[in-house]
C-alpha positions in Angstrom: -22.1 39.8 6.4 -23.1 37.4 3.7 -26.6 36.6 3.3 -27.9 33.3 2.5 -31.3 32.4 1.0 -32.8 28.9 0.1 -35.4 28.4 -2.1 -37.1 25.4 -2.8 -38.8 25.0 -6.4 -40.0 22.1 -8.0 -38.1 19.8 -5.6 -34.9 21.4 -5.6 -33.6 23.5 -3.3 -31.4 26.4 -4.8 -29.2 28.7 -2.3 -28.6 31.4 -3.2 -25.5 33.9 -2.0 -25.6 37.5 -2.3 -23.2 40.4 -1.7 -20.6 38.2 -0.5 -16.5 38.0 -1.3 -17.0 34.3 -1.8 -19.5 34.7 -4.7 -17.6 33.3 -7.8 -20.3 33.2 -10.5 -23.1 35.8 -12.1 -26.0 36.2 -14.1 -27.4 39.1 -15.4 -31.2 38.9 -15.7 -33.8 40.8 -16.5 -38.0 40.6 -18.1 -38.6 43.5 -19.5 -43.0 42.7 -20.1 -44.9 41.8 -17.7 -44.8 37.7 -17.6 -47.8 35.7 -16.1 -47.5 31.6 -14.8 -50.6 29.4 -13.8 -50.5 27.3 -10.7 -52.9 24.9 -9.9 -51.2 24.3 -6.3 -51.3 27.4 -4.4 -48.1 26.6 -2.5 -46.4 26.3 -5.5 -47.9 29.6 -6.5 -46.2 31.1 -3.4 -43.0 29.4 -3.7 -43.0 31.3 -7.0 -43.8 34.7 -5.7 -41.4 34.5 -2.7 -38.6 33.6 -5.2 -39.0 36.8 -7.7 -40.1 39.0 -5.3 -36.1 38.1 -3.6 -35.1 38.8 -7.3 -36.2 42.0 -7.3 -39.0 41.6 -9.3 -42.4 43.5 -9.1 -44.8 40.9 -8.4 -48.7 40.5 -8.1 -51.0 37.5 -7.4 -54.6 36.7 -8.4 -56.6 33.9 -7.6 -59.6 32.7 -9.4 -61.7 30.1 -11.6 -58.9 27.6 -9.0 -55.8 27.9 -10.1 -53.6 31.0 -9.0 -51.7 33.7 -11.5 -48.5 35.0 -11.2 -47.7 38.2 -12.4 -44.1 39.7 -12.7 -41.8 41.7 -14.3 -37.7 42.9 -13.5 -37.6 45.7 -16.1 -33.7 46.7 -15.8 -31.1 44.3 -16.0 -30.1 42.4 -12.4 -27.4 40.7 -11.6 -27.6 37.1 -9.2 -24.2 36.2 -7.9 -23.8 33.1 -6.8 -21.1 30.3 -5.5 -20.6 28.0 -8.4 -21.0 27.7 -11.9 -22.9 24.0 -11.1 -25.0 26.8 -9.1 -25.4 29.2 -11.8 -26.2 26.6 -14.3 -29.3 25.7 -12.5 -30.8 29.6 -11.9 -29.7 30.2 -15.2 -31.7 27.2 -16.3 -34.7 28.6 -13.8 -34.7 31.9 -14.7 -35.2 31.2 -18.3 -37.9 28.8 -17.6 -39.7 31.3 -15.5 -39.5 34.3 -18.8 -36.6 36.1 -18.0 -33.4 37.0 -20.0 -30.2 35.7 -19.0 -26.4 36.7 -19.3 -23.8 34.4 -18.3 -20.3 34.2 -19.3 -18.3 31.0 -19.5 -14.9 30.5 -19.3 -13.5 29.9 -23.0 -12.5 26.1 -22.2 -16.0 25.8 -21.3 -17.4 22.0 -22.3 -13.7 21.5 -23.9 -14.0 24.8 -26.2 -11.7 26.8 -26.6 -11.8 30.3 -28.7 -8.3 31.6 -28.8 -7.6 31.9 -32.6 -11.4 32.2 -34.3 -11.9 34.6 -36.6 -15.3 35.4 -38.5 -14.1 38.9 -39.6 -15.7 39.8 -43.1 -17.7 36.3 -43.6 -21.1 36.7 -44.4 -23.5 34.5 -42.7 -26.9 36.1 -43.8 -29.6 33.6 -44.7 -27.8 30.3 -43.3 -29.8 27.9 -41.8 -28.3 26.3 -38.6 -29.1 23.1 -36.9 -32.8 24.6 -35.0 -31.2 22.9 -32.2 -27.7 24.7 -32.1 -26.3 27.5 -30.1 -24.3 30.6 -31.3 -21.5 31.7 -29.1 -19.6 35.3 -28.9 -16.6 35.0 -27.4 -14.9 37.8 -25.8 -11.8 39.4 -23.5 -11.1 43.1 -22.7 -6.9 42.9 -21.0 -6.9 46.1 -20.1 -9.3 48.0 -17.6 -11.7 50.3 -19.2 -13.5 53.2 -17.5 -17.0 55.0 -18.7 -18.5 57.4 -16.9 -22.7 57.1 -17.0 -25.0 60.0 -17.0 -27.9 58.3 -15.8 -28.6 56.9 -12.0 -30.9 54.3 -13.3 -28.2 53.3 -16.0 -25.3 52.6 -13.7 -26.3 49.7 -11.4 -27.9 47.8 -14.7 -24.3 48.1 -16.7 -22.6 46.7 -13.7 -25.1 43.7 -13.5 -24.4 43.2 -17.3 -20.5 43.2 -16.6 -20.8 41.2 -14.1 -23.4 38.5 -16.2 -20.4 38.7 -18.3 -17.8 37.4 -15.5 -15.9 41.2 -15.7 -13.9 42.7 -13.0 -16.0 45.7 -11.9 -15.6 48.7 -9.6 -17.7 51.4 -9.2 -15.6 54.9 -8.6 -16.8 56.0 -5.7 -15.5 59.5 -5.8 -16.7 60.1 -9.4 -20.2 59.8 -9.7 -21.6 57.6 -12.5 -17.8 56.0 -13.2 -17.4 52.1 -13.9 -14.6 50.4 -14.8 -14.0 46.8 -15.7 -11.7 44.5 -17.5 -11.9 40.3 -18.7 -8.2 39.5 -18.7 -9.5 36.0 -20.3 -11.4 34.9 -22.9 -15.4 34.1 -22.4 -17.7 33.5 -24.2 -21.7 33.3 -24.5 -24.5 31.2 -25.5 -27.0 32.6 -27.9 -29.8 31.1 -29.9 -29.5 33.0 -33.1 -27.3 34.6 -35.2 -29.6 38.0 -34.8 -29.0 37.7 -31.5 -25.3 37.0 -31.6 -24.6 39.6 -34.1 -26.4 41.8 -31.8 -24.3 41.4 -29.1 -21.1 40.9 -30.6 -21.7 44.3 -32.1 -22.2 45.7 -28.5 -19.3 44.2 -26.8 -16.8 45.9 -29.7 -18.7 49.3 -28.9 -18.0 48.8 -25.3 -14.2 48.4 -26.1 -14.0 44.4 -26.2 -12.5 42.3 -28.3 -15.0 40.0 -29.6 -15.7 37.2 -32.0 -18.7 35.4 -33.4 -18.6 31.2 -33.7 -21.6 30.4 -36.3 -23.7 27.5 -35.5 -21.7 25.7 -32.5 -22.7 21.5 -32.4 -23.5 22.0 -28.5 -27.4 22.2 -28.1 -29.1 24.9 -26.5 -29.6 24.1 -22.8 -32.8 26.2 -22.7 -35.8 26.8 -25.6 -36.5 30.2 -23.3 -34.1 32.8 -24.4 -34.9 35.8 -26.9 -31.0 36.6 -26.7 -32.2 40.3 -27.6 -29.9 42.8 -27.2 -32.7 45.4 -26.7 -31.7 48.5 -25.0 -28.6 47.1 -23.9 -27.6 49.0 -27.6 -29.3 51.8 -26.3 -28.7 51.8 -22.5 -24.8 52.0 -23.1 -22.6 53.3 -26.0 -19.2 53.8 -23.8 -17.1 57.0 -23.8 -14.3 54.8 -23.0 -10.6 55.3 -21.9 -7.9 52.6 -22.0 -6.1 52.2 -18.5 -2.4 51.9 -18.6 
């Protein structure tokens, strides 16, 4: 059975739809520090809690000197699956606001773009200076289905939050323990806010068997100032044994 939650913050109600068939949409989220936000109005301060506690976060409250803290912190990777992209757009929007780290993948005519044919192979961007105000996009497909097999427990569910942040196809093998596979028969792409980051990532998604390519300093402006775009442990958490499926 699908379940449905509603959340109200700042005026606008978000619903949110988890573990259901109909779910079209997914980001992967996740805060790896421990992130604090002052509120003078304590039922804004609970509206808060309520709404990372349902994200899985570890969450703590303090009151004092009037005003209330909130204290939280998701330290593996998440995934939030909702209905639309309209829907996504806005907890995408939220969750950056609110500290976190977001991945979400967008179809490649996304905003009228469209990435069949770039290549950045072998250019050199080191020490250019794009518009502050610009975003960097990696755009990438994977045709063909791709299994890995993870050794860790704790590692498993986070790599299937971050292929699903990427819009991927993902099944987890029930009969082999640790085995993912996953495919993105189109291309995607996502938003990053500097060419560190971008590099970062692009670099991943080749390791984990997709193609992917970099487009330097894109004219659209970044939707949100919040975003390290740090490919942290995601370098570490997964370097793929991978096998190509026929």
């Amino acid at each position: 059975m699908s379940r449905y939650l509603s959340i109200t913050l700042s005026g606008l109600t978000l619903a949110l739809l988890a573990q259901s068939a109909s779910a079209e949409e997914a980001i992967a989220y996740r805060l790896s520090d421990w992130h604090e936000m002052h509120f003078e109005d304590p039922v804004k301060a609970e509206q808060h809690l309520a709404a990372v506690r349902k994200l899985g976060c570890e969450v703590r409250q303090d009151a004092h000197d009037g005003h209330v803290d909130v204290v939280y912190r998701s330290a593996r990777w998440q995934a939030l699956e909702v209905a639309s992209d309209e829907l996504a757009h806005q907890w995408e929007d939220w969750l950056k606001g609110s500290g976190f780290e977001t991945l979400h993948g967008h179809a490649a005519d996304h905003a009228g773009h469209d990435h069949a044919g770039h290549d950045h192979a072998g250019h050199d961007h080191a020490g250019h200076d794009h518009d502050p105000g610009a975003v960097e996009e990696v755009a990438y497909r994977l045709p063909a289905w791709r299994t890995s097999q993870v050794d860790s427990a704790e590692q498993l569910p986070q790599l299937v939050a971050l292929m699903q942040g990427l819009g991927c196809e993902v099944r987890v093998d029930q009969q082999v323990r640790g085995t993912i596979r996953f495919r993105c028969p189109q291309w995607k792409h996502i938003e990053l806010p500097s060419h560190q980051a971008a590099a970062g990532w692009e670099d991943w998604l080749r390791r984990a068997g997709f193609e992917a390519r970099h487009t330097h300093g894109s004219n659209r402006r970044r939707r949100s100032a919040r975003h390290t775009g740090r490919p942290p442990a995601v370098c570490e958490l997964f370097t793929p044994p991978l096998r190509r499926e026929r």
